[in-house]
N, CA and C atoms as an extended XYZ file, in Angstrom:
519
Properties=species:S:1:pos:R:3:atomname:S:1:resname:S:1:resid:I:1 pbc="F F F"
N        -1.484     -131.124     -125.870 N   UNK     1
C        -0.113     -130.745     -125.694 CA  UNK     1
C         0.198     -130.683     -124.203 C   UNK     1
N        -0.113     -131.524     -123.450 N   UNK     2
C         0.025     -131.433     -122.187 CA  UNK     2
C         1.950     -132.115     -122.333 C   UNK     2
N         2.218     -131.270     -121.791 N   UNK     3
C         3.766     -131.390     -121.511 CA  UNK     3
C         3.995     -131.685     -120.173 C   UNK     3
N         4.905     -132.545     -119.233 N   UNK     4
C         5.166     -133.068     -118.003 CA  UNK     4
C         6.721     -132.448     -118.030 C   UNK     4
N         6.777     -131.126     -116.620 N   UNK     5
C         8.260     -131.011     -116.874 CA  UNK     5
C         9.054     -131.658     -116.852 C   UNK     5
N        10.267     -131.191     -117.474 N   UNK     6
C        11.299     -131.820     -116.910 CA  UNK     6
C        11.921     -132.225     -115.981 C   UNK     6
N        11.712     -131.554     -114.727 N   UNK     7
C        11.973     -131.483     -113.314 CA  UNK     7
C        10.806     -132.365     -112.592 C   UNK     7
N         9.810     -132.255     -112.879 N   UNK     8
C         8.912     -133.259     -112.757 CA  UNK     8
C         8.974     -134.558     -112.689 C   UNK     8
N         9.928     -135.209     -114.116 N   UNK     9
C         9.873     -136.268     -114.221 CA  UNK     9
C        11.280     -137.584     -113.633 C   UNK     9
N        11.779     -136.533     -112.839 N   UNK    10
C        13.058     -137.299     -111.923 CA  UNK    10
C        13.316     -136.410     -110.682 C   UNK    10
N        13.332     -137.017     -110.001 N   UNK    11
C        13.763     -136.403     -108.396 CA  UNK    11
C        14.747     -135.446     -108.423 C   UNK    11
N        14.299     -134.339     -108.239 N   UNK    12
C        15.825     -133.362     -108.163 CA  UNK    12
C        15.989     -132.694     -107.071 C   UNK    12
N        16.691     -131.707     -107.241 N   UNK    13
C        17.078     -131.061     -105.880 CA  UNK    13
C        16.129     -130.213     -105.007 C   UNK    13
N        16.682     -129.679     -104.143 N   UNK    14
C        15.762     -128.951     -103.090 CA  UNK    14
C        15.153     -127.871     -103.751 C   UNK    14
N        16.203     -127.169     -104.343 N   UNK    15
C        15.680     -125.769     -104.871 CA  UNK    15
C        14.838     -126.355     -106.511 C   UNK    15
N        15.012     -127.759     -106.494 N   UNK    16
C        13.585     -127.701     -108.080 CA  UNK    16
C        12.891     -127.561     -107.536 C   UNK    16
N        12.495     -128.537     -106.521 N   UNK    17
C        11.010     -128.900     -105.834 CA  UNK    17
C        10.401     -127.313     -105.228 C   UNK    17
N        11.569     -126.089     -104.585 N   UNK    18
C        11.104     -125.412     -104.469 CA  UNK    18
C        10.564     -124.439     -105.522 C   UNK    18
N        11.311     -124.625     -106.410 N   UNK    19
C        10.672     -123.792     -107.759 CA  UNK    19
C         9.537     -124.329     -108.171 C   UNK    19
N         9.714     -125.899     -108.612 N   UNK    20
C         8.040     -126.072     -108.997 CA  UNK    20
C         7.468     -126.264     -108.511 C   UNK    20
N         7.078     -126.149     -107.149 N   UNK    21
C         5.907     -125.659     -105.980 CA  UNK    21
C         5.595     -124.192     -106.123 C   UNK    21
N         6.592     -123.620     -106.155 N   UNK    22
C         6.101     -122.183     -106.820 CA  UNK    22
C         5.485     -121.751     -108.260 C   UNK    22
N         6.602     -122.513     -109.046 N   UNK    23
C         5.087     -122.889     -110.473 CA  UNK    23
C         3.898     -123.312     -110.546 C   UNK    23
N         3.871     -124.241     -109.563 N   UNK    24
C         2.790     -124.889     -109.940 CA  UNK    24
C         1.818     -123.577     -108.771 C   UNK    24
N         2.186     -123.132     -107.823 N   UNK    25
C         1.408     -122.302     -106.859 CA  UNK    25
C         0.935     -121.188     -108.188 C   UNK    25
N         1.607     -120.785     -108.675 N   UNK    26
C         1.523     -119.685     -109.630 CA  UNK    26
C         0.474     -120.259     -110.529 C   UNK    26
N         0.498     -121.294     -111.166 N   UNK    27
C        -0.815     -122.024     -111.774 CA  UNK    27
C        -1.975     -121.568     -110.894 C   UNK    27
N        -2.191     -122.470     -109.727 N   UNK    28
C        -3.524     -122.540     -108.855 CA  UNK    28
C        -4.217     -121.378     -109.096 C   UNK    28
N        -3.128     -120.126     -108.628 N   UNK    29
C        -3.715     -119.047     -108.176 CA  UNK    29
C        -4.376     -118.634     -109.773 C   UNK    29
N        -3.780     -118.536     -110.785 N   UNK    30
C        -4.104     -118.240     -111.456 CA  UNK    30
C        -5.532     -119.223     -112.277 C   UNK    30
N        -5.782     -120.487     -112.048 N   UNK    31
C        -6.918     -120.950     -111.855 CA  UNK    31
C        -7.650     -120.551     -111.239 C   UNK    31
N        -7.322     -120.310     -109.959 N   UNK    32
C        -8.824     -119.361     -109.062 CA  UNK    32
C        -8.957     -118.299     -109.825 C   UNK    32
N        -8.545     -117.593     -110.203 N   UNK    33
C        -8.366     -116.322     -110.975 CA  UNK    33
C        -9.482     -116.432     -111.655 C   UNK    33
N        -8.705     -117.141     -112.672 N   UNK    34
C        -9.582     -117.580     -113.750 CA  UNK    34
C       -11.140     -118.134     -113.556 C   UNK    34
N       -11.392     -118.821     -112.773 N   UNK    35
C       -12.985     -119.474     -112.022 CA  UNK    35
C       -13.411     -118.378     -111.548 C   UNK    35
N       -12.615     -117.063     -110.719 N   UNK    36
C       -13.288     -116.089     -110.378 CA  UNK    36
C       -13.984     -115.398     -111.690 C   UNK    36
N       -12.797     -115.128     -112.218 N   UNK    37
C       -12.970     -114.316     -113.752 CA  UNK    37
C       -14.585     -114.942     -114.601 C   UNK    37
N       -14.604     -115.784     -114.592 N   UNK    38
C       -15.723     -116.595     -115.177 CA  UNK    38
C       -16.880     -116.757     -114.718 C   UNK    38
N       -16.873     -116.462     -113.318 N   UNK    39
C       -18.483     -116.451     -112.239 CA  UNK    39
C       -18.994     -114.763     -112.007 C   UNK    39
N       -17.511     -114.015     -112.487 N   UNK    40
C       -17.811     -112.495     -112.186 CA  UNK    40
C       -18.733     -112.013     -113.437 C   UNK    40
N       -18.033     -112.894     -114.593 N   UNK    41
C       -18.861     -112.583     -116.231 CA  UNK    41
C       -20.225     -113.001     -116.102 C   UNK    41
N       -20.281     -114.145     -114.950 N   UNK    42
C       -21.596     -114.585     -115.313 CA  UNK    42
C       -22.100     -114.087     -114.526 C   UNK    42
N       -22.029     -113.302     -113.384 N   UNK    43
C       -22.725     -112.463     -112.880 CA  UNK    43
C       -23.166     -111.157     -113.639 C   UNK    43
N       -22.061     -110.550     -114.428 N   UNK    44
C       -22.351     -109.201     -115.252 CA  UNK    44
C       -23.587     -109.654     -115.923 C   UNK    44
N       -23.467     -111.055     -116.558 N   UNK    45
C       -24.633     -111.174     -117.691 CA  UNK    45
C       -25.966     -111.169     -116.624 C   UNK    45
N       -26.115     -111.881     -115.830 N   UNK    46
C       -27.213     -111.806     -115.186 CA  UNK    46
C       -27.625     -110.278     -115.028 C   UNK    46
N       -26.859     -109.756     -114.206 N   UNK    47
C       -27.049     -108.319     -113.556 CA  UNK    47
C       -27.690     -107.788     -114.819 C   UNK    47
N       -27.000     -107.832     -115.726 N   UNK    48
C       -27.341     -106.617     -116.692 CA  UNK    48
C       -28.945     -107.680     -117.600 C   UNK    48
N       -29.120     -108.810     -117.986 N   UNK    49
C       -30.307     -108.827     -118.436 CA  UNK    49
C       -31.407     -109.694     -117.699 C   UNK    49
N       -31.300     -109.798     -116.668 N   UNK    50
C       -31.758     -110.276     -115.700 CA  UNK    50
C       -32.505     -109.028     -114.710 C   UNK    50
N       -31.767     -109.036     -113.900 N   UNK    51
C       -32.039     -107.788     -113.109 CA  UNK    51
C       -31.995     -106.578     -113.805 C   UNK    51
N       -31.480     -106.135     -114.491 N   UNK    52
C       -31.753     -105.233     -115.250 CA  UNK    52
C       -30.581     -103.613     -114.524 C   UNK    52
N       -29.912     -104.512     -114.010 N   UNK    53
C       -28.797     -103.630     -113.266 CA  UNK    53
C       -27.142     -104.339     -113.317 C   UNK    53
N       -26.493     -103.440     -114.226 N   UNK    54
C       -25.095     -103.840     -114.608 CA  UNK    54
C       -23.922     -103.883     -113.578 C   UNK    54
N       -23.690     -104.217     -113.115 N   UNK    55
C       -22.719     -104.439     -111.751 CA  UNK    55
C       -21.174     -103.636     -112.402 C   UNK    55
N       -21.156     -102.818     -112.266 N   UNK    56
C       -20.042     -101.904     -112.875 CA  UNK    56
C       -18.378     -102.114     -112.445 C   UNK    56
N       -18.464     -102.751     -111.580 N   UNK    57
C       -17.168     -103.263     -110.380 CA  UNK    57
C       -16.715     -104.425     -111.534 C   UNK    57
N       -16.878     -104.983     -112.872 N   UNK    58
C       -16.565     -106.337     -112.759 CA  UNK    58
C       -15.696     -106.000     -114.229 C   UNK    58
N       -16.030     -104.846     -115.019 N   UNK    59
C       -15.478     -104.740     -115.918 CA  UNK    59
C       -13.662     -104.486     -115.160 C   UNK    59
N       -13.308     -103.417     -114.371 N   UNK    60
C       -12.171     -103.206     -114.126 CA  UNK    60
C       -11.729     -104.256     -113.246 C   UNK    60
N       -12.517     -104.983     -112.775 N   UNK    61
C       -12.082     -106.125     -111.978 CA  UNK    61
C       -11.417     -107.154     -112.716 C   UNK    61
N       -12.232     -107.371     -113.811 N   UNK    62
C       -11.960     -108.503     -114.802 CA  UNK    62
C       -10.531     -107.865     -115.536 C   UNK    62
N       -10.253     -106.864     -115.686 N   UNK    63
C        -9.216     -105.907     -116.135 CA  UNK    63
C        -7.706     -106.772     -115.537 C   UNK    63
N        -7.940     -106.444     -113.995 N   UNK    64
C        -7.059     -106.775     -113.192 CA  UNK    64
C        -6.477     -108.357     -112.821 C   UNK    64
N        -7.722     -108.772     -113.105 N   UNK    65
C        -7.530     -110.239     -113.419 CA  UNK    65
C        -7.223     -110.209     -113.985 C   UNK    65
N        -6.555     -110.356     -115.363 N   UNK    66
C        -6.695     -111.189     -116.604 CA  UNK    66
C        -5.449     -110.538     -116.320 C   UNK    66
N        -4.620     -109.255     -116.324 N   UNK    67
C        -3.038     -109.278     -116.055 CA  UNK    67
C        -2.620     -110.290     -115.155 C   UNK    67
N        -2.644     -110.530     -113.812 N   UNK    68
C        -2.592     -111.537     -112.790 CA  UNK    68
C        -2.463     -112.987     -113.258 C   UNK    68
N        -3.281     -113.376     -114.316 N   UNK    69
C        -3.076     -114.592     -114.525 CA  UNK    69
C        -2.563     -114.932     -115.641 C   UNK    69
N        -2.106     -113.661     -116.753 N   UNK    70
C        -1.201     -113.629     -117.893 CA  UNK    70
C         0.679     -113.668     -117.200 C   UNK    70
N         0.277     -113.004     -116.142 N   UNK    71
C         1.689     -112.810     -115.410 CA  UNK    71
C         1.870     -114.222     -114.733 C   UNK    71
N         1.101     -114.587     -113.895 N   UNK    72
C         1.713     -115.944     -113.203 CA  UNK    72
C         1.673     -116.776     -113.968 C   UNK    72
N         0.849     -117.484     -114.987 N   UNK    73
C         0.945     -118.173     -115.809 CA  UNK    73
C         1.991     -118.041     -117.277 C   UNK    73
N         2.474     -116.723     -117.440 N   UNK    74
C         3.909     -116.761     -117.890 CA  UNK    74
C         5.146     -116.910     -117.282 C   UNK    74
N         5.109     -116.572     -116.333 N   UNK    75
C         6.110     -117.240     -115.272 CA  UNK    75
C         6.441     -118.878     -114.924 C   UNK    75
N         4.915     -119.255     -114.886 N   UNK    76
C         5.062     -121.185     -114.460 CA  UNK    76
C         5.415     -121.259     -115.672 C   UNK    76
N         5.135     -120.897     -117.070 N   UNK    77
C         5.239     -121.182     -118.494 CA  UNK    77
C         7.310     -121.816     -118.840 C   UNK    77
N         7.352     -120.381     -118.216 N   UNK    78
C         9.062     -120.191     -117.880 CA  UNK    78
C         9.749     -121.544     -117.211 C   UNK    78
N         8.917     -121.308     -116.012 N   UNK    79
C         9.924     -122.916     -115.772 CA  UNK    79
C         9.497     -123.914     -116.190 C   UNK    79
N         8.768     -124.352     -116.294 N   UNK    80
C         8.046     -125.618     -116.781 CA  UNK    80
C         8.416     -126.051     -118.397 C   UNK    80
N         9.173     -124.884     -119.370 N   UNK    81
C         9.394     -124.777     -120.101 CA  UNK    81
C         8.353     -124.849     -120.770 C   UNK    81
N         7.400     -124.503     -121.173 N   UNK    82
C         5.831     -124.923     -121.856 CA  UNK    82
C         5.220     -123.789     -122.307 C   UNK    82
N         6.225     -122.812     -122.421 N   UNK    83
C         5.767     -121.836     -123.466 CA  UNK    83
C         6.107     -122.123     -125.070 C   UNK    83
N         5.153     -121.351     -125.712 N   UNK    84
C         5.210     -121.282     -126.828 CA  UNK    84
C         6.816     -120.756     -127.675 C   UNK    84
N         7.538     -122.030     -128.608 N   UNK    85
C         8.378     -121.514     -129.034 CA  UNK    85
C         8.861     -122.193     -130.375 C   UNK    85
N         9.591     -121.579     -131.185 N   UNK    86
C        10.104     -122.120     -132.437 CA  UNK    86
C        11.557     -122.339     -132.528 C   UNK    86
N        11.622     -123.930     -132.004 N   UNK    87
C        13.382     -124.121     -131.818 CA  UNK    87
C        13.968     -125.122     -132.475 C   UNK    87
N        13.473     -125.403     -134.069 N   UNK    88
C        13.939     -126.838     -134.472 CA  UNK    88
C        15.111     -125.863     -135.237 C   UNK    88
N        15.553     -124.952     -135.312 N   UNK    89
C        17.008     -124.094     -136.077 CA  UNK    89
C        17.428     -124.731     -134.952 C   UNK    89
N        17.693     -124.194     -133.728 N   UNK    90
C        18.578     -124.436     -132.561 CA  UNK    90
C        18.669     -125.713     -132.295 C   UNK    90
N        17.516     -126.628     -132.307 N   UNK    91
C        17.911     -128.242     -131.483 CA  UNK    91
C        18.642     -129.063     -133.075 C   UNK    91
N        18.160     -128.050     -133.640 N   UNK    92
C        18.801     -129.182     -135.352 CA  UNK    92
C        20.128     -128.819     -134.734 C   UNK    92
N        20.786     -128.029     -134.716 N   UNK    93
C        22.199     -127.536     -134.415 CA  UNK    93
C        23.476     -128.271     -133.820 C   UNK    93
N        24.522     -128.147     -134.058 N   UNK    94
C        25.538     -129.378     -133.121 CA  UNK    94
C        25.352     -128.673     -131.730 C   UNK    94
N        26.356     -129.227     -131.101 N   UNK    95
C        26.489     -129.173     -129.168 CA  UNK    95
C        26.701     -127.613     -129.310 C   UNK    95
N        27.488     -127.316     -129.339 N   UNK    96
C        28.118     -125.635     -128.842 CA  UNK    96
C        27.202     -124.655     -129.384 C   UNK    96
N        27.013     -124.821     -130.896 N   UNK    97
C        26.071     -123.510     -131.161 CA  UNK    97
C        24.681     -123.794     -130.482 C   UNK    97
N        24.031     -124.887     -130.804 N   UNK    98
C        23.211     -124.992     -129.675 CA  UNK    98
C        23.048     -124.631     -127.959 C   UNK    98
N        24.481     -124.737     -127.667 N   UNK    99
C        23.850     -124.230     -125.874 CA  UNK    99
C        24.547     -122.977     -126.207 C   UNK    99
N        24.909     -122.216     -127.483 N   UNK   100
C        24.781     -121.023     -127.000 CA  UNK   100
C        23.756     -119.812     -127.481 C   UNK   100
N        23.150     -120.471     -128.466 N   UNK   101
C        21.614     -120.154     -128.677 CA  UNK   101
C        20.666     -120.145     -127.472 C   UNK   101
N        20.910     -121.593     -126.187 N   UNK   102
C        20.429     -121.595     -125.282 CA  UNK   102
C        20.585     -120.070     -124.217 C   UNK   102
N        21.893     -119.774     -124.266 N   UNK   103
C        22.512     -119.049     -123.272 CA  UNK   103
C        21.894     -117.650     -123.928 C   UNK   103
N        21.932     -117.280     -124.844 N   UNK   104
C        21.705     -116.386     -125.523 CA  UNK   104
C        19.808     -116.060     -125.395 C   UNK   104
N        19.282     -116.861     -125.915 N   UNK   105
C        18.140     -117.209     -124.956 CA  UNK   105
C        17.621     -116.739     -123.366 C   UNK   105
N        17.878     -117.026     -122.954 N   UNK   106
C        18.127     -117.227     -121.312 CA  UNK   106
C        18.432     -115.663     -120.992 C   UNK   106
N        19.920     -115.533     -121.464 N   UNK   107
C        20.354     -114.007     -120.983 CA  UNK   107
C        18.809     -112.717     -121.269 C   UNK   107
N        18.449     -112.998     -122.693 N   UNK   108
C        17.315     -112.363     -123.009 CA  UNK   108
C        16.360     -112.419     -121.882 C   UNK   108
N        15.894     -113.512     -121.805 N   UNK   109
C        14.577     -113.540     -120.702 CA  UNK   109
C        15.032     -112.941     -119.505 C   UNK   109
N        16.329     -112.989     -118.836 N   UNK   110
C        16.612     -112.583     -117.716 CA  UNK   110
C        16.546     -110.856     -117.815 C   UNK   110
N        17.447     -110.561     -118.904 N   UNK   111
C        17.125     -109.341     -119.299 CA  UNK   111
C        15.982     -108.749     -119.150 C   UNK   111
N        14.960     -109.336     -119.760 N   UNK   112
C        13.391     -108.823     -120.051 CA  UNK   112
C        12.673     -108.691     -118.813 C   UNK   112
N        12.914     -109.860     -117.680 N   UNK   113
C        12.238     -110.040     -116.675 CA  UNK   113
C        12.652     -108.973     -115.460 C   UNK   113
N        13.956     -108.957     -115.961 N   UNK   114
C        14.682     -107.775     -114.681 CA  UNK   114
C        14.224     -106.553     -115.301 C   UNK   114
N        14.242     -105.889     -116.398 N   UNK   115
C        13.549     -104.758     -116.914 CA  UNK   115
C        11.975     -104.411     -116.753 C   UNK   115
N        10.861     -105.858     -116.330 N   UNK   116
C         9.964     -106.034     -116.093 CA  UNK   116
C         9.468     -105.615     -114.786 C   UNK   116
N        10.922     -106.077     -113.887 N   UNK   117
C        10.484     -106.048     -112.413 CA  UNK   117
C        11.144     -104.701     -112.204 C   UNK   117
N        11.767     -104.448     -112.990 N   UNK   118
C        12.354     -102.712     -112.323 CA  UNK   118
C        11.135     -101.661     -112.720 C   UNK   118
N        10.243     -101.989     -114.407 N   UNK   119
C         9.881     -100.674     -114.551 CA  UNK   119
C         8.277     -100.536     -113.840 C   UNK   119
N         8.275     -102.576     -113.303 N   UNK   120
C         6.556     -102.614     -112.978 CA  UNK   120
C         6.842     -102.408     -111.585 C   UNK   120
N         8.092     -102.002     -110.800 N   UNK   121
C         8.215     -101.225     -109.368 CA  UNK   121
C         8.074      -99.672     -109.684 C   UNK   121
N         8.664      -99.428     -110.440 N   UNK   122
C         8.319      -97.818     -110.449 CA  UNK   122
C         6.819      -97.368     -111.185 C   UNK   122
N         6.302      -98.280     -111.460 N   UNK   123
C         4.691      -98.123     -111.688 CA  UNK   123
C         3.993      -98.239     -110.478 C   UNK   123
N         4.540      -99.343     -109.394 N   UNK   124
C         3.643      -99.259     -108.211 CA  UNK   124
C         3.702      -98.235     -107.871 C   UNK   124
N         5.259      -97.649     -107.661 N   UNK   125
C         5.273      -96.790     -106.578 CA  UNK   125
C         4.644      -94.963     -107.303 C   UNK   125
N         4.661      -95.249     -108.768 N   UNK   126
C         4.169      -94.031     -108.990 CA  UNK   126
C         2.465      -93.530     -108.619 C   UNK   126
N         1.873      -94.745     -108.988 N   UNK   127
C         0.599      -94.974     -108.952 CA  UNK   127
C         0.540      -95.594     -107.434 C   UNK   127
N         0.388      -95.697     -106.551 N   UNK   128
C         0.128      -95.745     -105.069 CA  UNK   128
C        -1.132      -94.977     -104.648 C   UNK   128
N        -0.918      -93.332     -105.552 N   UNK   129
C        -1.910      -92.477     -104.599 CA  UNK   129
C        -3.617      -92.476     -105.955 C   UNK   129
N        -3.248      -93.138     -106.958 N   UNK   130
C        -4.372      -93.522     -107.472 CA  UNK   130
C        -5.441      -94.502     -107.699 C   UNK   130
N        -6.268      -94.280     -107.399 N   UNK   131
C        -7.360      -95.607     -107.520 CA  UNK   131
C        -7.905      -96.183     -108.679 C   UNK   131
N        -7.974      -97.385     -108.498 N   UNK   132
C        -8.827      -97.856     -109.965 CA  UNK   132
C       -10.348      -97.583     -110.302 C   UNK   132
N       -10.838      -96.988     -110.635 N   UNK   133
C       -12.310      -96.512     -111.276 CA  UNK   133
C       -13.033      -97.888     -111.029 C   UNK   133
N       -14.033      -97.425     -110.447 N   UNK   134
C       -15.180      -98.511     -109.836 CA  UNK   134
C       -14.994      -99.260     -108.604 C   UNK   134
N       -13.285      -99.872     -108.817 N   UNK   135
C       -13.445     -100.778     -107.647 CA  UNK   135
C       -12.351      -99.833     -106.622 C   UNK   135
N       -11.563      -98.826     -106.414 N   UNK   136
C       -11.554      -97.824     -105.502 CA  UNK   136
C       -10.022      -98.905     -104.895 C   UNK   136
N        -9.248      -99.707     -105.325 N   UNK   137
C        -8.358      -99.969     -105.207 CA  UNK   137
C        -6.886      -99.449     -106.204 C   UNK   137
N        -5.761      -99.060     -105.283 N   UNK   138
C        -4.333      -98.735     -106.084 CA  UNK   138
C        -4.380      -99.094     -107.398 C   UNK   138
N        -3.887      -98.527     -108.093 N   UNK   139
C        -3.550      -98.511     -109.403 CA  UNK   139
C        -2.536      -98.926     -109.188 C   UNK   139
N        -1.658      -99.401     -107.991 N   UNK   140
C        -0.402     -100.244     -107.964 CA  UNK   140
C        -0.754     -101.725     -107.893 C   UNK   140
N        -1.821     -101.924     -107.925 N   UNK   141
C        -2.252     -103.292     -108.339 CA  UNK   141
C        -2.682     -103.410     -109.393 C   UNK   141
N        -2.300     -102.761     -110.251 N   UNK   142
C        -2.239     -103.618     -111.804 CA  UNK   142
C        -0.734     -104.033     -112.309 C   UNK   142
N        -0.011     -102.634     -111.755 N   UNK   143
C         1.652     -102.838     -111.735 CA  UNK   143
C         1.977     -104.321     -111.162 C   UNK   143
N         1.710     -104.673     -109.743 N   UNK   144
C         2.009     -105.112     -109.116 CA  UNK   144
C         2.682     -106.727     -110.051 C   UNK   144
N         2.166     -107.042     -110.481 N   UNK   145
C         1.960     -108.476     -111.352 CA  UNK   145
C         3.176     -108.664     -112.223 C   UNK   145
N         3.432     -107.511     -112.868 N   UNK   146
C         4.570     -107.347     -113.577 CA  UNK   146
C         5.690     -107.183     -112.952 C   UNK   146
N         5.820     -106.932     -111.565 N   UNK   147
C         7.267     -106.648     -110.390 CA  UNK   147
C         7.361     -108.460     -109.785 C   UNK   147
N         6.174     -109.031     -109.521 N   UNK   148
C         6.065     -110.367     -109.681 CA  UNK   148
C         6.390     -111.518     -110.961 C   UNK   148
N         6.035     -110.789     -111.515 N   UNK   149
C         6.647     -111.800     -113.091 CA  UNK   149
C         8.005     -111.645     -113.531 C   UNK   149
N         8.272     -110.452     -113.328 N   UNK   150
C         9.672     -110.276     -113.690 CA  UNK   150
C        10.433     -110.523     -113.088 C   UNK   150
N        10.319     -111.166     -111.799 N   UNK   151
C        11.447     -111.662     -110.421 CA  UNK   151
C        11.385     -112.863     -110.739 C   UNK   151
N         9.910     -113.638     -111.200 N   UNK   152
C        10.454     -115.143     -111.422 CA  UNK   152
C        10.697     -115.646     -112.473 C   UNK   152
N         9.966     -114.442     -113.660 N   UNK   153
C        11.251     -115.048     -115.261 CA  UNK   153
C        12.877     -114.657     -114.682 C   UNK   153
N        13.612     -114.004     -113.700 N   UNK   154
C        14.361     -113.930     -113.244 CA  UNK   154
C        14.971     -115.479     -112.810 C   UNK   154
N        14.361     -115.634     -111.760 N   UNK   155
C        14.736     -116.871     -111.202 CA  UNK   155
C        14.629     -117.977     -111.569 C   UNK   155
N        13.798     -118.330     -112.538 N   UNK   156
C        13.119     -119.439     -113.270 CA  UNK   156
C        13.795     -119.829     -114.420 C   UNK   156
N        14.090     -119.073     -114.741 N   UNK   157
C        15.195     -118.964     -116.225 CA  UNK   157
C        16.628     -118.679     -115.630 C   UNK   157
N        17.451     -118.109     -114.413 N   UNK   158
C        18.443     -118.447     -114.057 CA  UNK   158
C        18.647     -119.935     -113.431 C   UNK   158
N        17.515     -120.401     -113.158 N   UNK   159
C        17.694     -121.554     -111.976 CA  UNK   159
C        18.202     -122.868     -113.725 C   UNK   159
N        17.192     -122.421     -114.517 N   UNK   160
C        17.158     -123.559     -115.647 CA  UNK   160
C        18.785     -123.213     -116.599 C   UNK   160
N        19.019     -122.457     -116.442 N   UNK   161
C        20.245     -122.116     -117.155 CA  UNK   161
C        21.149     -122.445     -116.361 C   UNK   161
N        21.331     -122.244     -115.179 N   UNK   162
C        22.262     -122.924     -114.414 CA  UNK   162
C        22.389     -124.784     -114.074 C   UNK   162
N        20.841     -125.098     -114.237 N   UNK   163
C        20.518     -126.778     -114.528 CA  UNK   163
C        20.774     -126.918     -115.692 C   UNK   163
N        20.918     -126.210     -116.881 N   UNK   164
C        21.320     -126.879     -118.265 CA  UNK   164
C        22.715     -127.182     -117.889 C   UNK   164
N        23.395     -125.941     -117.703 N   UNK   165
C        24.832     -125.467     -117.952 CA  UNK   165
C        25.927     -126.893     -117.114 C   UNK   165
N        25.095     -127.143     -115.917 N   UNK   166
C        25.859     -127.728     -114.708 CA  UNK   166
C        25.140     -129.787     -114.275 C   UNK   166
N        24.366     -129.840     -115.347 N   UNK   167
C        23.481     -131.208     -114.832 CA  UNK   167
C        24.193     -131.842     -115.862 C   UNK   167
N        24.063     -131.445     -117.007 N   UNK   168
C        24.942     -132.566     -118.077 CA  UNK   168
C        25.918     -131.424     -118.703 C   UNK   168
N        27.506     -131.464     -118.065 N   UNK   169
C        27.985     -130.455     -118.573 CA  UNK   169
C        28.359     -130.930     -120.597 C   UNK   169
N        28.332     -132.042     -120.853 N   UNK   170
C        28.739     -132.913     -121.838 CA  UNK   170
C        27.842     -132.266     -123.421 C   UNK   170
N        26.290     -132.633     -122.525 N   UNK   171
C        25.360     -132.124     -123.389 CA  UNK   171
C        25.709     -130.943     -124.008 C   UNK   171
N        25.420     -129.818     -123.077 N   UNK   172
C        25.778     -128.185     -123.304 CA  UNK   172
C        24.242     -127.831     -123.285 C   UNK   172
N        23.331     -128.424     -123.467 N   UNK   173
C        22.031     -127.819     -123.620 CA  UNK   173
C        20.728     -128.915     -122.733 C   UNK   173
C-alpha cells in the first residue's frame, strides 16, 4: 500500500514543498526513532541474558519513543493523506455532499489537533518540575509530542482543505 502523495506527484507551490519537507522530516525522525527503538531492545536483551545486568534506562526510554514516533508519523499520515480511513459512503456521493463530508472532516481534525496542542501544552508546563523514572529527564517530554502533533494536524489539514477548497473549485473535493 505504498501510496505517492498527492502533492508529490505534480509541482506545486512553495508552501507544499514546504509542508512535505516537513512530512517527510517528520518521517526520518521518526525512522531514527524507530532504529534507535530497535538497537535499545536489542541491547535490553543482551544486558539482561547476556551480561546478566538489565539496563533499566531503556524501558522508559522506549516509553518515550514510541509516543514521538506515533505523533510525527500521525502528523506526516495527515498530510500525505495515508492514514487509515473508510470513505467509499463519501467518494460514492455527488459533488456537494461530498466536499462537505470533506469539510466536515477536516473541521474535526483541526478541532482535535488544536485541543491536542492546547491540552499537551498544559501537560508540559504542568509537569516541567518532574522527572521521568530512570532516565531523570522532564516529564514534559512525553507531553511535548502531542503540542507538536497537534500544531501540524493543525496545519496539515488546514493547508489540504484550503488545496481542496481553492485548486479545483469545480470538483468541491
Amino acid at each position: 500500500m505504498d501510496k505517492v502523495p498527492d502533492s508529490a506527484s505534480a509541482p506545486g507551490s512553495t508552501s507544499d514543498r514546504v509542508l512535505d519537507g516537513l512530512a517527510r522530516l517528520c518521517l526520518i525522525v521518526a525512522g531514527i526513532l524507530l532504529v534507535f527503538l530497535i538497537f535499545s531492545f536489542g541491547w535490553l536483551v543482551f544486558g539482561r541474558y547476556v551480561l546478566n545486568d538489565t539496563p533499566t534506562w531503556i524501558e522508559q526510554s522506549s516509553l518515550l519513543i514510541v509516543v514521538y514516533i506515533t505523533c510525527l508519523g500521525t502528523a506526516a499520515g495527515v498530510r500525505f493523506n495515508s492514514h487509515l480511513s473508510i470513505d467509499f459512503l463519501r467518494e460514492g456521493a455527488p459533488r456537494v455532499p461530498r466536499a462537505i463530508m470533506h469539510a466536515i472532516a477536516d473541521g474535526f481534525v483541526i478541532l482535535f489537533g488544536a485541543f491536542m496542542a492546547w491540552q499537551g501544552g498544559l501537560m508540559v508546563m504542568n509537569n516541567a518540575g518532574r522527572p521521568i523514572p530512570m532516565i531523570g529527564l522532564s516529564e514534559s517530554w512525553r507531553a511535548a509530542p502531542l503540542v507538536v502533533c497537534g500544531v501540524l494536524l493543525v496545519i496539515f489539514t488546514g493547508a489540504n482543505l484550503i488545496k481542496r477548497w481553492f485548486s479545483n473549485p469545480r470538483a468541491g473535493s
